[in-house]
PDB file of N, CA, C and O in Angstrom:
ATOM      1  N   UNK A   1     -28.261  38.964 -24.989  1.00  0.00           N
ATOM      2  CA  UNK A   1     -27.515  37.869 -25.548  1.00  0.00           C
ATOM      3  C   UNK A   1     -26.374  37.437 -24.617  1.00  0.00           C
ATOM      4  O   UNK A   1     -25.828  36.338 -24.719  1.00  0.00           O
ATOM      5  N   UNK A   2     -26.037  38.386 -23.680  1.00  0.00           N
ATOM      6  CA  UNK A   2     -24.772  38.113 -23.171  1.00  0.00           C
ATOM      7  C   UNK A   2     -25.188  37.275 -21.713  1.00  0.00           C
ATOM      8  O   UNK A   2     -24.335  36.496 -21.288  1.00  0.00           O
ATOM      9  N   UNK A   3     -25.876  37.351 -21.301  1.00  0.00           N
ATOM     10  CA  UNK A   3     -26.730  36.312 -20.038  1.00  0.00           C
ATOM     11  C   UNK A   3     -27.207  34.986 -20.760  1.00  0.00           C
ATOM     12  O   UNK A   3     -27.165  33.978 -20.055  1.00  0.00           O
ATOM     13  N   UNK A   4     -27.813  34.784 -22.521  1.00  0.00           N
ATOM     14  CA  UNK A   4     -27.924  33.500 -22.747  1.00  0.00           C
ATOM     15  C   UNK A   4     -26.546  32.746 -22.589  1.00  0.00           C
ATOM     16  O   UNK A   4     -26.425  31.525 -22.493  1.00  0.00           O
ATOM     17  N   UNK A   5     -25.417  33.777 -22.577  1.00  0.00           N
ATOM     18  CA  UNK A   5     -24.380  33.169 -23.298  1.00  0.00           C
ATOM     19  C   UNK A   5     -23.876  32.342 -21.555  1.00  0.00           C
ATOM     20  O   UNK A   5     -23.499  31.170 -21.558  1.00  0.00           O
ATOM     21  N   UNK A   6     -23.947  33.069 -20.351  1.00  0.00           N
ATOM     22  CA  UNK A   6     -23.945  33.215 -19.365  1.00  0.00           C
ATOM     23  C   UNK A   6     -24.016  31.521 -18.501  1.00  0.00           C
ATOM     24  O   UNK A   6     -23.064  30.826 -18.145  1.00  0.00           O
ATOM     25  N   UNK A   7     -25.401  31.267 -18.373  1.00  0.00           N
ATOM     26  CA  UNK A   7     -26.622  30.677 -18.580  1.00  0.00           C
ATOM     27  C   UNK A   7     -25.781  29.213 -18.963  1.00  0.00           C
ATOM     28  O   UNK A   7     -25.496  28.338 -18.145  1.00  0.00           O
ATOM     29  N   UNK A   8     -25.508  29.201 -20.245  1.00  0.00           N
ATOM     30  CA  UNK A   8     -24.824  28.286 -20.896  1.00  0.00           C
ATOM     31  C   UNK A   8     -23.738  27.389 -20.773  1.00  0.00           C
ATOM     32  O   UNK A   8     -23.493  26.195 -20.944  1.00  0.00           O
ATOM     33  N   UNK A   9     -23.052  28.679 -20.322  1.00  0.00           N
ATOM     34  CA  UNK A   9     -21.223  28.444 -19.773  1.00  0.00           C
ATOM     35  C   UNK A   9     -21.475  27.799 -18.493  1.00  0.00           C
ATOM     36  O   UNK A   9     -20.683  26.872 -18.321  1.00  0.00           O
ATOM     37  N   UNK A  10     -22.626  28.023 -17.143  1.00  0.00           N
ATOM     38  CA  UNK A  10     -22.449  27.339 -15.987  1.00  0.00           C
ATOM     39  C   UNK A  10     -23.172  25.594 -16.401  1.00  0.00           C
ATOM     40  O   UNK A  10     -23.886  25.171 -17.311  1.00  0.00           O
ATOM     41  N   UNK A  11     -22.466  24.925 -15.081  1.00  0.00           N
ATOM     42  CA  UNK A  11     -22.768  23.523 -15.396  1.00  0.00           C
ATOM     43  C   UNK A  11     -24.273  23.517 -14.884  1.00  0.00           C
ATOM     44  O   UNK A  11     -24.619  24.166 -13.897  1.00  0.00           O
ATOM     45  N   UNK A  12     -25.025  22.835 -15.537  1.00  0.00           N
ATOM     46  CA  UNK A  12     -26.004  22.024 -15.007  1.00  0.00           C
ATOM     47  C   UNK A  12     -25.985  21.049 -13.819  1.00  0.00           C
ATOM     48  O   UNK A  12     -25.022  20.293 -13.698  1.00  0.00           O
ATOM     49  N   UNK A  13     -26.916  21.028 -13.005  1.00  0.00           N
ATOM     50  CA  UNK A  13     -27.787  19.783 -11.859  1.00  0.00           C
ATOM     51  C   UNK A  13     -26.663  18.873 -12.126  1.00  0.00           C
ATOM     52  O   UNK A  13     -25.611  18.753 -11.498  1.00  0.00           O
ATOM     53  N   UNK A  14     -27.131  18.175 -13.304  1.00  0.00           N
ATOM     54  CA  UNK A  14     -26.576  16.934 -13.774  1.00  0.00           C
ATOM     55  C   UNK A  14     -25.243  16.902 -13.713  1.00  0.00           C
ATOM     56  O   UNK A  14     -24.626  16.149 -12.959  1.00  0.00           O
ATOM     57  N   UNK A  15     -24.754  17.658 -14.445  1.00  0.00           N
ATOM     58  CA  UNK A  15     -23.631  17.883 -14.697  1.00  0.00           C
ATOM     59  C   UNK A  15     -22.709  17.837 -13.162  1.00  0.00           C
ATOM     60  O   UNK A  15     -21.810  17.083 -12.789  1.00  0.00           O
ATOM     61  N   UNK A  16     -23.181  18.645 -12.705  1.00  0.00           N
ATOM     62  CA  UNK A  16     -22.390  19.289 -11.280  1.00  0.00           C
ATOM     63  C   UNK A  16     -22.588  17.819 -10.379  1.00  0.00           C
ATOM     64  O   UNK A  16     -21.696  17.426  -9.628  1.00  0.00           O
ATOM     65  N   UNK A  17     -23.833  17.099 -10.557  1.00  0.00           N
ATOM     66  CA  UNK A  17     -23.242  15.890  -9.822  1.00  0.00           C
ATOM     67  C   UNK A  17     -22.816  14.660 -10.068  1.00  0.00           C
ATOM     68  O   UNK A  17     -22.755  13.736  -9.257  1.00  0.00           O
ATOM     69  N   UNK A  18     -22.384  14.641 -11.706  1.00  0.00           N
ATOM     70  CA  UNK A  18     -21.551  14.024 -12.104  1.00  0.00           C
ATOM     71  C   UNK A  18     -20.659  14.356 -11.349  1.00  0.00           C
ATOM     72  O   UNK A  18     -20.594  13.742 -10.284  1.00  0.00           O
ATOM     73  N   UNK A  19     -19.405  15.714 -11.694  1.00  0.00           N
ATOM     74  CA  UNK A  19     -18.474  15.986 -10.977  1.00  0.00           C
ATOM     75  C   UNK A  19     -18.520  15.680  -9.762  1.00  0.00           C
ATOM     76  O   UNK A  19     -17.531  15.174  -9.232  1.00  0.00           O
ATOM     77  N   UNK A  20     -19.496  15.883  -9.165  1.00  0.00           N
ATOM     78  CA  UNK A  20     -19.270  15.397  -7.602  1.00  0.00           C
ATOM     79  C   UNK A  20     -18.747  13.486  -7.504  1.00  0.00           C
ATOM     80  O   UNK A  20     -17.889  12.914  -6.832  1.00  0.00           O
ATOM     81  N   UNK A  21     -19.769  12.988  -8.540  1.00  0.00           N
ATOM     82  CA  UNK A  21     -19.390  11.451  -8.388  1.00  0.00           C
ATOM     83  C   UNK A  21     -18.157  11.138  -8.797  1.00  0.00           C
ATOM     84  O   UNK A  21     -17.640  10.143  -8.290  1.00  0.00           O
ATOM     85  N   UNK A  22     -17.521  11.795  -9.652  1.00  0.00           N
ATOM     86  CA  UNK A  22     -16.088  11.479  -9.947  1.00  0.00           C
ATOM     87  C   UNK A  22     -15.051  12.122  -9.712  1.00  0.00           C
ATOM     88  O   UNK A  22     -13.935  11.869 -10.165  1.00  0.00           O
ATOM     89  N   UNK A  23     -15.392  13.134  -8.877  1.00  0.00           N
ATOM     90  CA  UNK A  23     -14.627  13.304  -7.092  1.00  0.00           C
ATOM     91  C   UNK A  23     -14.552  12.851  -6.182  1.00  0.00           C
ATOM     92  O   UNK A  23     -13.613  13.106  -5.427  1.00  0.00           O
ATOM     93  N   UNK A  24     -15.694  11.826  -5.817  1.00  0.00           N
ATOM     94  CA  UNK A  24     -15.528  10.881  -4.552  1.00  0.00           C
ATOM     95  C   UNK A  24     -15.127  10.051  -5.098  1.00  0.00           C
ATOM     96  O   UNK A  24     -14.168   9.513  -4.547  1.00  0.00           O
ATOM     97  N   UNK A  25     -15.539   9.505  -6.331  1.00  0.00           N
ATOM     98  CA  UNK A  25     -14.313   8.304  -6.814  1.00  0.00           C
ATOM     99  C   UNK A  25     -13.005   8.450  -7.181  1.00  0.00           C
ATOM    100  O   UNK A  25     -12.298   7.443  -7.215  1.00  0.00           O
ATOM    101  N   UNK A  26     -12.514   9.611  -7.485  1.00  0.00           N
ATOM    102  CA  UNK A  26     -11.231   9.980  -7.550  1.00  0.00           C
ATOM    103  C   UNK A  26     -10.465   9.756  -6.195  1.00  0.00           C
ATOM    104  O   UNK A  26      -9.427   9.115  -6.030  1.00  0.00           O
ATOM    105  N   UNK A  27     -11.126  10.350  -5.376  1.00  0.00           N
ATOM    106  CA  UNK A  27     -10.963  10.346  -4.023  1.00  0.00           C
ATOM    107  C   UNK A  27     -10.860   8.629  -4.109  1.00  0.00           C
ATOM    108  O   UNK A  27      -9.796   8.083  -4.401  1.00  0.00           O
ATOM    109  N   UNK A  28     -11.732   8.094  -3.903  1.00  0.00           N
ATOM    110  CA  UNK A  28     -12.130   6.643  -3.140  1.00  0.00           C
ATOM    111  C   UNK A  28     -10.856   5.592  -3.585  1.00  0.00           C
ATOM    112  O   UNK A  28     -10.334   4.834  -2.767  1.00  0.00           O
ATOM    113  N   UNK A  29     -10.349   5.693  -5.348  1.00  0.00           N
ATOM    114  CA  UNK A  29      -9.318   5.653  -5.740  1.00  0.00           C
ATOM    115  C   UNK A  29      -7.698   5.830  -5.055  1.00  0.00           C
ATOM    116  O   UNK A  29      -6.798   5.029  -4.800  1.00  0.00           O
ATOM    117  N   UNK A  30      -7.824   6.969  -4.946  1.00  0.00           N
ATOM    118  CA  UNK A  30      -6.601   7.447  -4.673  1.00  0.00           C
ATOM    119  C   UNK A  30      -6.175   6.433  -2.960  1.00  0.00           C
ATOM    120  O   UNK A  30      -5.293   5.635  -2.642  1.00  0.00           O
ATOM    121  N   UNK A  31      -7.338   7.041  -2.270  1.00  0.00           N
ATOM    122  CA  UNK A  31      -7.051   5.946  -1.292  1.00  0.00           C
ATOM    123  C   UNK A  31      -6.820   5.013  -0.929  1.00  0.00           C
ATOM    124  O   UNK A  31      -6.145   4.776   0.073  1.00  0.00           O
ATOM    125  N   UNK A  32      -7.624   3.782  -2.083  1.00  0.00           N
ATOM    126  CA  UNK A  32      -7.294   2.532  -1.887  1.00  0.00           C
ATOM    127  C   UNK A  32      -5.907   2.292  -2.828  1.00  0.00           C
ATOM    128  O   UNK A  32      -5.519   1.146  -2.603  1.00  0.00           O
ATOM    129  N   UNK A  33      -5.137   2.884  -3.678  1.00  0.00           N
ATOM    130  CA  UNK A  33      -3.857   2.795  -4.435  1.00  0.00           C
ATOM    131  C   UNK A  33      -2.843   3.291  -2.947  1.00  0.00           C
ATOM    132  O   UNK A  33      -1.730   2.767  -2.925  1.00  0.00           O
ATOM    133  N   UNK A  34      -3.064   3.915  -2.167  1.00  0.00           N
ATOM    134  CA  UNK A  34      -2.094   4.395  -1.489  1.00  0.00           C
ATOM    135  C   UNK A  34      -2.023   3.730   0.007  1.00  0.00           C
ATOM    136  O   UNK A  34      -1.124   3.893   0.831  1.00  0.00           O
ATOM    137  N   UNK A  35      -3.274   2.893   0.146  1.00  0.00           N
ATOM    138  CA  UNK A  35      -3.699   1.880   1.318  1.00  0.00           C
ATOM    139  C   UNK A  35      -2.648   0.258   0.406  1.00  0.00           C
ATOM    140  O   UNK A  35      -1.812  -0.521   0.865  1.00  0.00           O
ATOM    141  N   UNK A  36      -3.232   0.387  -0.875  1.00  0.00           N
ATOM    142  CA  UNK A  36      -2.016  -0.839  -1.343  1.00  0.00           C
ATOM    143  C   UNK A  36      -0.846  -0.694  -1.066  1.00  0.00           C
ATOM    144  O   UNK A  36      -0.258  -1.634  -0.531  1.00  0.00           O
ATOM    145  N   UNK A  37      -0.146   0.556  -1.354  1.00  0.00           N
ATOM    146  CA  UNK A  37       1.222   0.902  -1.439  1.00  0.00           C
ATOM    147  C   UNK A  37       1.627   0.580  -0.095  1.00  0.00           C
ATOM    148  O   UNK A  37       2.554  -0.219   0.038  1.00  0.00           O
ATOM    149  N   UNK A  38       1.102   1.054   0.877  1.00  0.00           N
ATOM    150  CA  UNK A  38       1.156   1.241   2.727  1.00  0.00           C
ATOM    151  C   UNK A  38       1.268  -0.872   2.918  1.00  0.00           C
ATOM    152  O   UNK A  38       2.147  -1.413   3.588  1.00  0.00           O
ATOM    153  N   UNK A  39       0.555  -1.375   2.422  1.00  0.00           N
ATOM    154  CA  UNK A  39       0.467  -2.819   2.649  1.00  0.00           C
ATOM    155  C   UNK A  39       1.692  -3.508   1.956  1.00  0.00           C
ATOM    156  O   UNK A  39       2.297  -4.467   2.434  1.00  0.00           O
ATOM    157  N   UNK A  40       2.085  -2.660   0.317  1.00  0.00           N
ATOM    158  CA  UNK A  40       3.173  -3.436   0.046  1.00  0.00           C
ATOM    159  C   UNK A  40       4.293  -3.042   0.447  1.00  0.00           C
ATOM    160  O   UNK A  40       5.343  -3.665   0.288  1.00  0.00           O
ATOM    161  N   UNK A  41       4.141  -1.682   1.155  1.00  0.00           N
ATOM    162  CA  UNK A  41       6.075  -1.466   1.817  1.00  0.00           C
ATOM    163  C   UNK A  41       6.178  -1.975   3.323  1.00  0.00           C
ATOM    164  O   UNK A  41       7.144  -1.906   4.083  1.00  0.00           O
ATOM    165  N   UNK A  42       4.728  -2.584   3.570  1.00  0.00           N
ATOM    166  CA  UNK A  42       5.257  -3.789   5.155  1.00  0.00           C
ATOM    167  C   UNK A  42       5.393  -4.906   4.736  1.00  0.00           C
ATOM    168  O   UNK A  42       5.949  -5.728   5.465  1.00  0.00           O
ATOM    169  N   UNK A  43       4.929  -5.287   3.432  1.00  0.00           N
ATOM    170  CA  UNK A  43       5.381  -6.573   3.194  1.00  0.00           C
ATOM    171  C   UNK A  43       7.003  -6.524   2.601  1.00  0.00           C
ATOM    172  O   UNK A  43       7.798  -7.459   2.494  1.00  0.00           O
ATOM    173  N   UNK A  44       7.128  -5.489   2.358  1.00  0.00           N
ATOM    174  CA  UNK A  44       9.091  -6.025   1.657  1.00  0.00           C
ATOM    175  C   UNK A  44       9.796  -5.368   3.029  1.00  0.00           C
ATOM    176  O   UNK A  44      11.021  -5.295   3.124  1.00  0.00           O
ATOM    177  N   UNK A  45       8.972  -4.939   3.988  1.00  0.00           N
ATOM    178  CA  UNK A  45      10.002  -4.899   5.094  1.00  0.00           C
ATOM    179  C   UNK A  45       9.848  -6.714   6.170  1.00  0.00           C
ATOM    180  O   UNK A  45      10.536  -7.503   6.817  1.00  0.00           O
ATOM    181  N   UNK A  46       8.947  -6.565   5.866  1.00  0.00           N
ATOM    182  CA  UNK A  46       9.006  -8.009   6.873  1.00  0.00           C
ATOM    183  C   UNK A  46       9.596  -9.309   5.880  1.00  0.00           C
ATOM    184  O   UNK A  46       9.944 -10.444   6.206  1.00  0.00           O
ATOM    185  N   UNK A  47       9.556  -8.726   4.708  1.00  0.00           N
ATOM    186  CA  UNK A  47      10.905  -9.935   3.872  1.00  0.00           C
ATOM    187  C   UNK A  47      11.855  -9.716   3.946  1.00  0.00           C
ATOM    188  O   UNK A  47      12.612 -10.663   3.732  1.00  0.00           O
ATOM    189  N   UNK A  48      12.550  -8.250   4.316  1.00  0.00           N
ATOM    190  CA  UNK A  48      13.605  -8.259   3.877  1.00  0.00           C
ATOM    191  C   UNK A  48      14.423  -8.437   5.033  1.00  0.00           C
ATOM    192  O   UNK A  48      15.644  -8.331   5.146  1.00  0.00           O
ATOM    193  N   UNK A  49      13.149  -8.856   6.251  1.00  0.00           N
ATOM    194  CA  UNK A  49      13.574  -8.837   7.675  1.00  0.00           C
ATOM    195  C   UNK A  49      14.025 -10.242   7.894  1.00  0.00           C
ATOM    196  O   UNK A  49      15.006 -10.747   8.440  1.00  0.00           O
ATOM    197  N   UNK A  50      12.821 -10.761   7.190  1.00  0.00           N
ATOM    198  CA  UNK A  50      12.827 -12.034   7.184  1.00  0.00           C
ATOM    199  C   UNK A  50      14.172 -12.822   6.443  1.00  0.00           C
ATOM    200  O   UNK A  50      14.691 -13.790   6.998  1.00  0.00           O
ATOM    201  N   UNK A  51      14.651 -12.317   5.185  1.00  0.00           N
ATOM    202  CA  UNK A  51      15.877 -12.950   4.870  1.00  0.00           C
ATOM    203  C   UNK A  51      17.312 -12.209   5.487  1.00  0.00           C
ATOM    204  O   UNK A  51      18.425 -12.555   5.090  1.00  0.00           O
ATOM    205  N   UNK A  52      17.108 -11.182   6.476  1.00  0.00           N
ATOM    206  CA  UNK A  52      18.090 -11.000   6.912  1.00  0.00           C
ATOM    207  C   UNK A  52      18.113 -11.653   8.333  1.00  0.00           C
ATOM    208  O   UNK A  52      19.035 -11.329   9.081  1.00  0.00           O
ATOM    209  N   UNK A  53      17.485 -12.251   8.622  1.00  0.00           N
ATOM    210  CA  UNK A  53      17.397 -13.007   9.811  1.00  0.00           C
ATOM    211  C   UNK A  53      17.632 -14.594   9.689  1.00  0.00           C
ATOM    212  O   UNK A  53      17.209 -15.491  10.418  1.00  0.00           O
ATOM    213  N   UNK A  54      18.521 -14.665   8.424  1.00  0.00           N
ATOM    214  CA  UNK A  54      19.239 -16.421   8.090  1.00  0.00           C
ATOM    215  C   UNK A  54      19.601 -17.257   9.006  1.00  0.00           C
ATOM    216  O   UNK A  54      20.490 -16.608   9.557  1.00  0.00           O
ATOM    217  N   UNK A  55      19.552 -18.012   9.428  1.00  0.00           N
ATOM    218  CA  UNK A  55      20.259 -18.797  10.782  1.00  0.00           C
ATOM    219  C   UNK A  55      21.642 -19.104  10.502  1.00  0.00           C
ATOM    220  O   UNK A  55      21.952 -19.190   9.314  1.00  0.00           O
ATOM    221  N   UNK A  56      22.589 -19.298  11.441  1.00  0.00           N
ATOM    222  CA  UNK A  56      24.213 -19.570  10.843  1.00  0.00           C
ATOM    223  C   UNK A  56      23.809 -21.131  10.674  1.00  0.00           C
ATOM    224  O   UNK A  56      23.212 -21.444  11.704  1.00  0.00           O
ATOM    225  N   UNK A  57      23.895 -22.300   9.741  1.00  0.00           N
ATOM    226  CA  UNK A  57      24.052 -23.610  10.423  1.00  0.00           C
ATOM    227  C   UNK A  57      24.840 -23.795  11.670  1.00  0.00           C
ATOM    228  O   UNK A  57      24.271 -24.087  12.721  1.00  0.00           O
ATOM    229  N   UNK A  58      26.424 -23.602  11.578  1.00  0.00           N
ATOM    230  CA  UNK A  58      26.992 -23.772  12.348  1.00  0.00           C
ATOM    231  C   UNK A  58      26.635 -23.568  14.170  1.00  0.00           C
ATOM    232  O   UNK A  58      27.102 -24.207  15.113  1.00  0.00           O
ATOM    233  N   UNK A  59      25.620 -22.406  14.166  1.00  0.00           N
ATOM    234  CA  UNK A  59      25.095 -21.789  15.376  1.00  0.00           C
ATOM    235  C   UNK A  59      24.964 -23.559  15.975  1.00  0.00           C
ATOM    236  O   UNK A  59      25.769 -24.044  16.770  1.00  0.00           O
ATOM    237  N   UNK A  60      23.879 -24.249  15.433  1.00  0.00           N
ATOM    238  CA  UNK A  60      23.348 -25.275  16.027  1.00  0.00           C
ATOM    239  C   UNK A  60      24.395 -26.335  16.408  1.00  0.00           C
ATOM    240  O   UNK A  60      24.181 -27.228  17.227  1.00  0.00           O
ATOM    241  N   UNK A  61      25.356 -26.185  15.852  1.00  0.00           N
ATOM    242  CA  UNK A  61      26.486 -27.196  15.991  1.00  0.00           C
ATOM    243  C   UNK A  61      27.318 -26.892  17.169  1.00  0.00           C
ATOM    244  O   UNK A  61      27.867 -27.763  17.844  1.00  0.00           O
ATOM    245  N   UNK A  62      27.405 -25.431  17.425  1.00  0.00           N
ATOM    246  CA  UNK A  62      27.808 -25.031  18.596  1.00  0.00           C
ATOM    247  C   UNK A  62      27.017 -25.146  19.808  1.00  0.00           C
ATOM    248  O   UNK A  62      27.461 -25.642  20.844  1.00  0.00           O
ATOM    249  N   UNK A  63      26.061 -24.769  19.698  1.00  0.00           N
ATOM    250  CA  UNK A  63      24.992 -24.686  20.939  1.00  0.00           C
ATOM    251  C   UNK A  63      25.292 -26.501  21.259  1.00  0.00           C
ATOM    252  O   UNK A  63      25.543 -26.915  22.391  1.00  0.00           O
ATOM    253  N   UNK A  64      25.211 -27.339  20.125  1.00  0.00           N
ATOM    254  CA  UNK A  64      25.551 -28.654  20.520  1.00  0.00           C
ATOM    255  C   UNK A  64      26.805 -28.993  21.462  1.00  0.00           C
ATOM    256  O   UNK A  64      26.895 -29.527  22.567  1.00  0.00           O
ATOM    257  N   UNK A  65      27.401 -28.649  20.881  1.00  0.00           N
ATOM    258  CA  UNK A  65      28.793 -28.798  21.211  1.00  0.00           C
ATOM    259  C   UNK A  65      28.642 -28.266  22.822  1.00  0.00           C
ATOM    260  O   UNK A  65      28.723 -29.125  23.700  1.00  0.00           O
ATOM    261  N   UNK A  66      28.408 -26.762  23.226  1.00  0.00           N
ATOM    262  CA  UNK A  66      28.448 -26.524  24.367  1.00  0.00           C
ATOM    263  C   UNK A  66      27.495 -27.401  25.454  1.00  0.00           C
ATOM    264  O   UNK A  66      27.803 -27.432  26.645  1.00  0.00           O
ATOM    265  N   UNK A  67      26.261 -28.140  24.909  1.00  0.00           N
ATOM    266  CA  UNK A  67      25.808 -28.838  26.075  1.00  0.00           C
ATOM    267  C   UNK A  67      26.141 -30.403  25.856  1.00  0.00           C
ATOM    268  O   UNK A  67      25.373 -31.353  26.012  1.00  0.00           O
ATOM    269  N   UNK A  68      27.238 -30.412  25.529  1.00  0.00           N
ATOM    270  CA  UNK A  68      27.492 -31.856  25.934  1.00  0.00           C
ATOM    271  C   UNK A  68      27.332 -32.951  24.556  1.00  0.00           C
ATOM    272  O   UNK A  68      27.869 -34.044  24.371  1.00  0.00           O
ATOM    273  N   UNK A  69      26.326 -32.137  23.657  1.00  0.00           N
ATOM    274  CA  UNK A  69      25.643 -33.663  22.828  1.00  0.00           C
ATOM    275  C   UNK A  69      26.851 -33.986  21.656  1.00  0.00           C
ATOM    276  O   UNK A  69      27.715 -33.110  21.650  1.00  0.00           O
ATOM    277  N   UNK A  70      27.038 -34.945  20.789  1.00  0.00           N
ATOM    278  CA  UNK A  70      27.936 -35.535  20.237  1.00  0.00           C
ATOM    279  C   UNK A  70      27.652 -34.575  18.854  1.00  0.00           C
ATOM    280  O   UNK A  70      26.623 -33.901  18.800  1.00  0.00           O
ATOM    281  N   UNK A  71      28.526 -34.565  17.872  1.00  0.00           N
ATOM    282  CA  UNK A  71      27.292 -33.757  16.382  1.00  0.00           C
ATOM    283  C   UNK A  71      26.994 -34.679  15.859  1.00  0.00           C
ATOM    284  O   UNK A  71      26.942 -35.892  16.065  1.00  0.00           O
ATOM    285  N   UNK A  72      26.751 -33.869  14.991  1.00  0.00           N
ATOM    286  CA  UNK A  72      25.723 -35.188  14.025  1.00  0.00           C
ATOM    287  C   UNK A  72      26.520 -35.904  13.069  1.00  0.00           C
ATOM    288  O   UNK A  72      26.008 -36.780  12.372  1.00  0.00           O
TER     289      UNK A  72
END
């Protein structure tokens, strides 16, 4: 009785490659959530690059000023 019981308790074929399929998809998962994450922390660095890189107006008024042209 104690080997039917045995027998019972291990997974089946089936079973065992279920688990396998929803280990590579766990897997396949995990990767593409952490390939997003990797894509969205270059995108808030190249914004946050991007709004720290404001132009002065005034810059252009100077650069004017130094070659000669009249302002606007």
């Amino acid at each position: 009785m104690t080997s039917a019981a045995l027998h019972l308790a291990a997974p089946t074929l089936v079973e065992r490659r279920i688990l396998g399929v929803a280990h590579r998809l766990t897997a396949f998962v995990e990767h593409r959530i952490a390939a997003r994450a990797g894509r969205r922390e270059i995108a808030l660095d190249l914004l946050r690059e991007q709004q720290a890189r404001r132009h002065d107006p005034r810059a252009v008024e100077h650069l004017l000023a130094q070659m000669g042209v009249p302002g606007r």
